[in-house]
C-alpha positions as a Markdown table, in Angstrom:
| # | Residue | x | y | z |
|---|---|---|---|---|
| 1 | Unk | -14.9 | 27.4 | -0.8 |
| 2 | Unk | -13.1 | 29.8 | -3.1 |
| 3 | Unk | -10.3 | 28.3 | -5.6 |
| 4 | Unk | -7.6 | 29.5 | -3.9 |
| 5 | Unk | -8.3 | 27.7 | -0.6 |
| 6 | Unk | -9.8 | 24.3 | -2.7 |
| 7 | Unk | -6.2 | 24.3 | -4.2 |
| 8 | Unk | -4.4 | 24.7 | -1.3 |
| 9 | Unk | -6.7 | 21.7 | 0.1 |
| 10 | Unk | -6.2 | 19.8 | -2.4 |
| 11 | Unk | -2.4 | 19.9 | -2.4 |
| 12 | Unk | -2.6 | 19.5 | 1.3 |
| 13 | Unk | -4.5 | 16.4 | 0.8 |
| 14 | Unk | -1.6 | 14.9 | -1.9 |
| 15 | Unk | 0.9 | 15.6 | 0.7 |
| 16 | Unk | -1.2 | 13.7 | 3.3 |
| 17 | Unk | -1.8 | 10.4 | 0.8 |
| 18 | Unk | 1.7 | 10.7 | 0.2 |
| 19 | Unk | 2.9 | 9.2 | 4.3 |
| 20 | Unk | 3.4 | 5.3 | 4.4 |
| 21 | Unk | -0.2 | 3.8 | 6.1 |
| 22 | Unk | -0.6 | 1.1 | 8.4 |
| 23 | Unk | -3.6 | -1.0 | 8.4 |
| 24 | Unk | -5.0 | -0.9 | 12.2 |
| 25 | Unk | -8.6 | -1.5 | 13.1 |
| 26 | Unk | -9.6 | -0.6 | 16.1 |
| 27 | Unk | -12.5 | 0.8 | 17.8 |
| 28 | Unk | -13.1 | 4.5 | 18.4 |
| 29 | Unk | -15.6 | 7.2 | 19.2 |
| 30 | Unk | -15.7 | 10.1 | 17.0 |
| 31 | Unk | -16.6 | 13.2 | 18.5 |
| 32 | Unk | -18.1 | 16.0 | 16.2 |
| 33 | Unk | -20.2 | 18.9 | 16.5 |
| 34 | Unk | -23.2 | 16.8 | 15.9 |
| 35 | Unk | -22.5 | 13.9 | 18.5 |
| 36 | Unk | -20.4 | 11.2 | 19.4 |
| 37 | Unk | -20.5 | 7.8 | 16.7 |
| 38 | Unk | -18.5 | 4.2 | 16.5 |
| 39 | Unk | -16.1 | 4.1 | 14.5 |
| 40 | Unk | -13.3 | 1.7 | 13.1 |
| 41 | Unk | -10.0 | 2.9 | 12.1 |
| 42 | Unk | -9.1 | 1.7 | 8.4 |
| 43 | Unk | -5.2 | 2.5 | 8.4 |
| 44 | Unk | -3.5 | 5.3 | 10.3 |
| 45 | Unk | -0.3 | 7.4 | 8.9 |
| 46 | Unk | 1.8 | 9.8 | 10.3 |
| 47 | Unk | -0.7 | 12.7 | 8.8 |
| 48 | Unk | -4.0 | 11.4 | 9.4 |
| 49 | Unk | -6.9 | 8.0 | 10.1 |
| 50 | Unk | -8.8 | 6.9 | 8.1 |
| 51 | Unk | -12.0 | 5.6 | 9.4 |
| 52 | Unk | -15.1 | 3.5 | 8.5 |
| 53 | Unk | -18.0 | 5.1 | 10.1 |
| 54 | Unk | -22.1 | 4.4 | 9.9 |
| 55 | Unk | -22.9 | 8.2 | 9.2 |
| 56 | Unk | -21.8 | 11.2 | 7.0 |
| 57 | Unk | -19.5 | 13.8 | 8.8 |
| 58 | Unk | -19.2 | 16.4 | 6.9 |
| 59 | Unk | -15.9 | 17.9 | 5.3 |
| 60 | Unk | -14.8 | 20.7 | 7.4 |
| 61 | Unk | -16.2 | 18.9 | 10.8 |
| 62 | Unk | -13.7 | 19.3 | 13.8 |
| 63 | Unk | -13.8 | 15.7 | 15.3 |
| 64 | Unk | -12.1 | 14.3 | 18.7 |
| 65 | Unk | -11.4 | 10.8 | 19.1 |
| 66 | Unk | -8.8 | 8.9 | 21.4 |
| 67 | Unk | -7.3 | 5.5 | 19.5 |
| 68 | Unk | -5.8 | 3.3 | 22.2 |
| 69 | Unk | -2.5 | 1.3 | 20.2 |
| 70 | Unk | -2.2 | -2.2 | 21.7 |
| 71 | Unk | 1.5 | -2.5 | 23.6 |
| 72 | Unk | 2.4 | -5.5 | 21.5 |
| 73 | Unk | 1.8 | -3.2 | 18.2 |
| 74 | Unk | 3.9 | -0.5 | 19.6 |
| 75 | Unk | 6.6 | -2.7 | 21.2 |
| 76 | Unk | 5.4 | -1.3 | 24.4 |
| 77 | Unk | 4.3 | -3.7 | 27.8 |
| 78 | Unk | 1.6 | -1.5 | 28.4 |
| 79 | Unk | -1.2 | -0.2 | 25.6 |
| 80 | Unk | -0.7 | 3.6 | 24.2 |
| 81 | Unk | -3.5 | 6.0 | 24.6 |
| 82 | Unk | -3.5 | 8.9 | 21.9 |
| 83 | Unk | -6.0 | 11.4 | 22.3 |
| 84 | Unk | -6.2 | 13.5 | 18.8 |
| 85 | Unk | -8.0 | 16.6 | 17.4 |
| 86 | Unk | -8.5 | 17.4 | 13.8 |
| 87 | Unk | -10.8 | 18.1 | 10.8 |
| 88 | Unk | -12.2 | 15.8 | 8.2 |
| 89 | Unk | -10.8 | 16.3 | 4.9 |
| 90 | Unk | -12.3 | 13.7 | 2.9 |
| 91 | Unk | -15.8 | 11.7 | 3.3 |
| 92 | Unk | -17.2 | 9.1 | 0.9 |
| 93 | Unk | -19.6 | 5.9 | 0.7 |
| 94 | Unk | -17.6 | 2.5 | 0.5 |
| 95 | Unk | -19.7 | -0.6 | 0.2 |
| 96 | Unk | -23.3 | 0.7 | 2.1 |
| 97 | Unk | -20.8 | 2.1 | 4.9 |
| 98 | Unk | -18.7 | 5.9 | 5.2 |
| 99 | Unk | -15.1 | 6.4 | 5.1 |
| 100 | Unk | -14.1 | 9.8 | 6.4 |
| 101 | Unk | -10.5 | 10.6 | 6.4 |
| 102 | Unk | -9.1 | 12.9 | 9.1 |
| 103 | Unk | -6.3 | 15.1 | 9.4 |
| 104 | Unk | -4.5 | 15.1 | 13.0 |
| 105 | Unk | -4.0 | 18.7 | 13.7 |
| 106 | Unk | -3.2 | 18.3 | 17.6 |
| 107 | Unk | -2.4 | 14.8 | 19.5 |
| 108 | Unk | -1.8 | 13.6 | 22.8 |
| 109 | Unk | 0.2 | 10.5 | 24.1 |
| 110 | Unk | -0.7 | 8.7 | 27.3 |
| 111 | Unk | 0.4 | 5.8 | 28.7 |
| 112 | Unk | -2.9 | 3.5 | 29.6 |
């Protein structure tokens, strides 16, 4: 990556750290070019998901997932489905397991 665009990643990653996270864990599948894999969200914000994950995806992966918001979270009678698309921005080891921290760059809400 040349310096320009690791410093424009980098800011764009302070920006992201900066929204208010909510600590949700729930299950997901997270889609990437090298497979589908369970996952567990960590906290969700208004930028991004952190998730805790059993392999490496890369920085740079594109990754699909769908996270399905219970209705008593939401203040909804029925669940919310959200189906989301966006790249990993950050990827480290935690305690023998991976977080991987995603930037939403497209998302979808569905009633379930």
């Amino acid at each position: 990556m040349d310096p320009q665009a690791q410093q424009t990643a980098i800011k764009h990653y302070a920006e992201m750290q900066s929204a208010p996270r909510f600590p949700l864990h729930l299950p997901v599948e997270l889609q990437s070019q090298s497979g589908a894999c369970p996952a567990e969200t960590q906290n969700i914000s208004a930028n991004g998901v952190l998730f805790a994950i059993d392999r490496d995806v890369p920085v740079g992966s594109l990754v699909d997932f769908t996270i399905l918001l219970p209705g008593d979270v939401v203040g909804s009678r029925c669940d919310v489905q959200i189906d989301c698309h966006g790249r990993v921005v950050r990827s480290f080891e935690d305690k023998g397991r991976r977080g991987v921290g995603v930037v939403i760059d497209e998302y979808h809400f569905e009633r379930a």
